[in-house]
C-alpha positions in Angstrom: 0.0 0.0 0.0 1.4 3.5 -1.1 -0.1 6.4 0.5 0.6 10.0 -0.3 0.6 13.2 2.4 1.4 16.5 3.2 4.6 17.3 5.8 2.4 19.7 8.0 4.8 19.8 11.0 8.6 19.1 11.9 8.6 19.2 15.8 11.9 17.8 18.0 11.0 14.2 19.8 9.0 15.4 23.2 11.7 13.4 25.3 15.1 14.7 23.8 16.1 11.7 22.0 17.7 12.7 19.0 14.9 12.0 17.1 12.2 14.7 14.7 8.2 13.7 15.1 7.2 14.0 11.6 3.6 14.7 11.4 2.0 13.9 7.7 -1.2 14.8 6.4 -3.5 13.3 3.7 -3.1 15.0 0.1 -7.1 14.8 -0.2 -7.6 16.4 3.4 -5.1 18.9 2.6 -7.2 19.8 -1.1 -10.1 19.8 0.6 -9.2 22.1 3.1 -10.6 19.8 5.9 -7.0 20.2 7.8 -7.8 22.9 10.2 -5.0 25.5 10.9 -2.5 24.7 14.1 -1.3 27.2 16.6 2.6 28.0 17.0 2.7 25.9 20.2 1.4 22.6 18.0 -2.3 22.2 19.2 -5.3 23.5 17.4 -7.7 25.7 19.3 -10.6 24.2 20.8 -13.2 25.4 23.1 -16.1 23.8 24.6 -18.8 25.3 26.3 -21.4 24.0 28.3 -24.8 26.0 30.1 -25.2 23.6 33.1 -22.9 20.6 34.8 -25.5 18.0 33.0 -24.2 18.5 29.7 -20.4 18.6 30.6 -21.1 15.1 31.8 -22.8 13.8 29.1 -20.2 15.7 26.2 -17.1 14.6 28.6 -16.0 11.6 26.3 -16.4 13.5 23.0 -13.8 16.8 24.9 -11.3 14.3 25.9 -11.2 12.9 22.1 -11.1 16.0 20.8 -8.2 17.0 23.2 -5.4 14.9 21.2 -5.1 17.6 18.2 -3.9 15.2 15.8 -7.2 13.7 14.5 -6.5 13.0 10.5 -2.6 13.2 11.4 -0.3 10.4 11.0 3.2 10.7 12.6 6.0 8.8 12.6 9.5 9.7 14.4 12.6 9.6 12.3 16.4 9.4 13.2 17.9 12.5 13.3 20.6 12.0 10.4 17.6 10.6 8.0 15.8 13.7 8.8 18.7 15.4 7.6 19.8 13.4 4.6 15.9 13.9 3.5 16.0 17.6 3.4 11.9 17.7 4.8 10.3 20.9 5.2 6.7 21.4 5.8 5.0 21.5 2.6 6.7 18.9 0.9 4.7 16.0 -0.8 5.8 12.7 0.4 4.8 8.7 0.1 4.5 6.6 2.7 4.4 2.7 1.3 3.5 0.2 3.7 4.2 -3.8 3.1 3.7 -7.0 4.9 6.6 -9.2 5.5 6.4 -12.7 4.4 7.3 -15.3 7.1 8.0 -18.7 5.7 5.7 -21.4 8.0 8.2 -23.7 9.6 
């Protein structure tokens, strides 16, 4: 399977390994415009507001979904010198190709 996306953000790994957090989106989302815009500190702006405590408890599982920001994003964390010898920069266009190893029934 070959799959094509959008870089939309380069961020350093969260716990200093020398690693980059890559964070790819769709080519159709990104056409369609169904990617909504990030803030500089890497989470989109979301607000929720409720009238009375009854409906924060019954909307409580759809806020904590919403809280992880990266719904439609797929990320995967590369090795520093890859990242390099890639030359990624948000914007780029690149493919992601996914395939099953064979194993050999013994």
């Amino acid at each position: 399977m070959k799959k094509e996306f959008v870089v939309k953000s380069i961020d350093a790994a969260p716990d200093g390994s020398p690693y980059v957090v890559v964070s790819l989106s769709s080519l159709k989302d990104v056409n369609e415009g169904n990617v909504s815009p990030m803030s500089p500190f890497g989470q989109q702006p979301k607000m929720m507001e409720f009238t009375n405590m009854n409906d924060m408890v019954k909307d409580i599982n759809r806020m904590f979904a919403g809280m992880s920001g990266s719904a439609g994003l797929t990320q995967i964390k590369i090795d520093m010198h890859e990242y390099k010898d890639m030359g990624l920069s948000v914007g780029d266009k690149v493919y992601l190709e996914l395939t099953k190893a064979e194993t050999l029934g013994i």
